[in-house]
Rosetta silent file (secondary structure, phi, psi, omega in degrees, C-alpha in Angstrom):
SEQUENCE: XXXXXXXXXXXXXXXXXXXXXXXXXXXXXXXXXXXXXXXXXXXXXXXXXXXXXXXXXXXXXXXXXXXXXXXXXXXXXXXXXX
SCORE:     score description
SCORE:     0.000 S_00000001
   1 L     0.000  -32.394  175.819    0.000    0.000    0.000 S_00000001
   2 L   -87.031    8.723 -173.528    3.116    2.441    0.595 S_00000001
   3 L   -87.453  -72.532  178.668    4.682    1.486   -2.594 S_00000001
   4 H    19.450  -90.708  177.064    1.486    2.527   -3.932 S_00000001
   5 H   -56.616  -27.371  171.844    1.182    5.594   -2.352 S_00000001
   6 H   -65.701  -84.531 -147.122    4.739    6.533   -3.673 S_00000001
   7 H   -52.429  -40.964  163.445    4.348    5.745   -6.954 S_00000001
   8 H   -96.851    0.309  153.274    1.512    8.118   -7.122 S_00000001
   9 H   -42.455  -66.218 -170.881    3.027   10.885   -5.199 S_00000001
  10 H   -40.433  -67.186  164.333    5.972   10.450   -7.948 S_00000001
  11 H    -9.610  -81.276  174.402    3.106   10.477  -10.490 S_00000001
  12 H   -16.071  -81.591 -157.971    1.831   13.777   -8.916 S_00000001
  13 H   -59.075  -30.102 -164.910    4.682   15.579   -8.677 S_00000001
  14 L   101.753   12.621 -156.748    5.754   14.931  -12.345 S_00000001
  15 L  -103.914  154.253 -176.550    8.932   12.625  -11.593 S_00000001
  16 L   -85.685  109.891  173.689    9.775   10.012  -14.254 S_00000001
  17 L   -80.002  116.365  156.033    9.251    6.566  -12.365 S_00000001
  18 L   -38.815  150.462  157.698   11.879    3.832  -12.860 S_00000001
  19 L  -166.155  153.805  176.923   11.040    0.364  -13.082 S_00000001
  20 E  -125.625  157.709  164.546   13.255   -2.700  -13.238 S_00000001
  21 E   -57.537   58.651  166.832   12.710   -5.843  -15.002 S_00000001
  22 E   -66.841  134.727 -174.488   12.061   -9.032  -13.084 S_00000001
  23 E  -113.821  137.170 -154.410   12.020  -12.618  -14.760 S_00000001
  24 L   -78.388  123.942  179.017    9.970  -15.289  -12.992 S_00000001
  25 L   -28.992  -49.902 -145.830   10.704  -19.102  -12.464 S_00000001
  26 L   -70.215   10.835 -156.900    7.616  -19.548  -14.504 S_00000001
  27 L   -82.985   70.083 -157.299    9.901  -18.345  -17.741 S_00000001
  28 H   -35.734  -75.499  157.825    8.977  -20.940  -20.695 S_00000001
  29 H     1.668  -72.625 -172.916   12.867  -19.511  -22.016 S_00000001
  30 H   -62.139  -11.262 -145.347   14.316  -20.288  -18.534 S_00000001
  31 H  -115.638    7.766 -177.793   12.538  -23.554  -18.463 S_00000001
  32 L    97.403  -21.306  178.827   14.427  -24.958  -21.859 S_00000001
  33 L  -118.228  163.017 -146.354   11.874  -24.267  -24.123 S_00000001
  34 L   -89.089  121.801  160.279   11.962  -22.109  -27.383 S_00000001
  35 L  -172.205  131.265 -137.730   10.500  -18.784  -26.677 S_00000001
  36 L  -130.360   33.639 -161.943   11.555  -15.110  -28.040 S_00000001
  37 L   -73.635  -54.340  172.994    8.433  -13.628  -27.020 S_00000001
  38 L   -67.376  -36.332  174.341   10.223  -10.982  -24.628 S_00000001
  39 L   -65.278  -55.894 -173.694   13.366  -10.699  -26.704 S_00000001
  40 L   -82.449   -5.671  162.291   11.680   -9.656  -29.698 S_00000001
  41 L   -99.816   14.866  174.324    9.472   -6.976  -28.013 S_00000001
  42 L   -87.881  120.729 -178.873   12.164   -4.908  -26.514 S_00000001
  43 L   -90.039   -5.755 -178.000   12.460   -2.221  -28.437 S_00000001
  44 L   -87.841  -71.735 -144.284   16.076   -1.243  -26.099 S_00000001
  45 L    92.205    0.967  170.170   17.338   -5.100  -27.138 S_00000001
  46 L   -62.522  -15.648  167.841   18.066   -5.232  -23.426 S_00000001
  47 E  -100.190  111.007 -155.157   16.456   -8.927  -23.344 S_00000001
  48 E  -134.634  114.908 -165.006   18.512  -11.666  -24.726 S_00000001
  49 E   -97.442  149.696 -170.939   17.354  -15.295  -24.579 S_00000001
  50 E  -152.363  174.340  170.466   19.968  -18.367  -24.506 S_00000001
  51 L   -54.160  -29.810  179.536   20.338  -21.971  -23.572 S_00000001
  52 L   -97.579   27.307  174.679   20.835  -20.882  -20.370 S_00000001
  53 E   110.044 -134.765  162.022   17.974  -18.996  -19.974 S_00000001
  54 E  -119.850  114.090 -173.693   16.951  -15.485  -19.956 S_00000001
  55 E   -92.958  121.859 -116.951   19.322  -12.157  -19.496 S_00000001
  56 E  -156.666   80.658  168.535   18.145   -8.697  -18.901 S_00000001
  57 L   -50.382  118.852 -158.253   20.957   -5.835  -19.476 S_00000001
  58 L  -102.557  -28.619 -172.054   19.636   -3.707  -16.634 S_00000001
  59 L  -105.149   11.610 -172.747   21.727   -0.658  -18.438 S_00000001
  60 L  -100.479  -37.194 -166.084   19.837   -0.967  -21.815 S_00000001
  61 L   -82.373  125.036 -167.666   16.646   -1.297  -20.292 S_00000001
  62 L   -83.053   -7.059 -159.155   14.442    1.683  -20.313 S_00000001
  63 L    59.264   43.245  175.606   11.419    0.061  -18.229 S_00000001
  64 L  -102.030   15.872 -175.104    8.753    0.536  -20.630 S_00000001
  65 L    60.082   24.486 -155.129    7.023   -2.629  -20.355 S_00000001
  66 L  -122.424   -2.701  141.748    6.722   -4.181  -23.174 S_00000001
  67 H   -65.420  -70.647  175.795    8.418   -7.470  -22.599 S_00000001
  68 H   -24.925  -37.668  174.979    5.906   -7.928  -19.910 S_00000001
  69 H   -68.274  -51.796  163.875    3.178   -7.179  -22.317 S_00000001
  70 H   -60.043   -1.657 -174.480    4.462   -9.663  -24.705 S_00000001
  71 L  -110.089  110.912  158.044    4.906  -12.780  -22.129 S_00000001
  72 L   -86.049   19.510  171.271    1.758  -15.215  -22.296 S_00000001
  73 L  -120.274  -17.520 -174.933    3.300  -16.843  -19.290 S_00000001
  74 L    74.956   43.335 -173.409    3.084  -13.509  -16.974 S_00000001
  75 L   -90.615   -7.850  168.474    6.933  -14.507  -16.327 S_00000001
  76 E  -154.709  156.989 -142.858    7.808  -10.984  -15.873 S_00000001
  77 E  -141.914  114.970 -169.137    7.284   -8.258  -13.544 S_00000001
  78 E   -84.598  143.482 -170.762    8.109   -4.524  -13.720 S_00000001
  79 E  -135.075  111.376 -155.652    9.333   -3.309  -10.385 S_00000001
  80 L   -87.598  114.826  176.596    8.874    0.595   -9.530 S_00000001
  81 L   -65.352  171.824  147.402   12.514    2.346   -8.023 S_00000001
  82 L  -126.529    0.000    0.000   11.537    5.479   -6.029 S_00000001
């Protein structure tokens, strides 16, 4: 409820909210099987899928949410900085 309450304070105020990229167990990618779903909706290129799962350049990423939009497994989760 106080993240909340931040986030729309932030809102308010006019401040540019961060968000970082979390990827989920639940990651079809992570789990071994072929899916580019997230990789190919980053419009940064900050998501880059591999045998060994899935990596997320954190300095690439702008946190605009559109791997998340693009995952039909709900395997990732935008996270707000304050």
């Amino acid at each position: 409820m106080q993240l909340l309450w931040q986030l729309r304070q932030s809102l308010r105020l006019g401040r540019q909210v961060q968000t970082r990229v979390r990827i989920e167990a639940s990651c079809q990618a992570r789990k071994g099987f072929y899916c580019l779903l997230c990789e190919d909706a980053c419009p940064q290129q900050a998501i880059k899928a591999s045998s060994e799962g899935v990596s997320v350049n954190m300095a690439a990423c702008d946190g605009c949410g559109a791997c998340g939009l693009a995952c039909l497994h709900g395997a990732i989760t935008l996270i707000p900085q304050l």
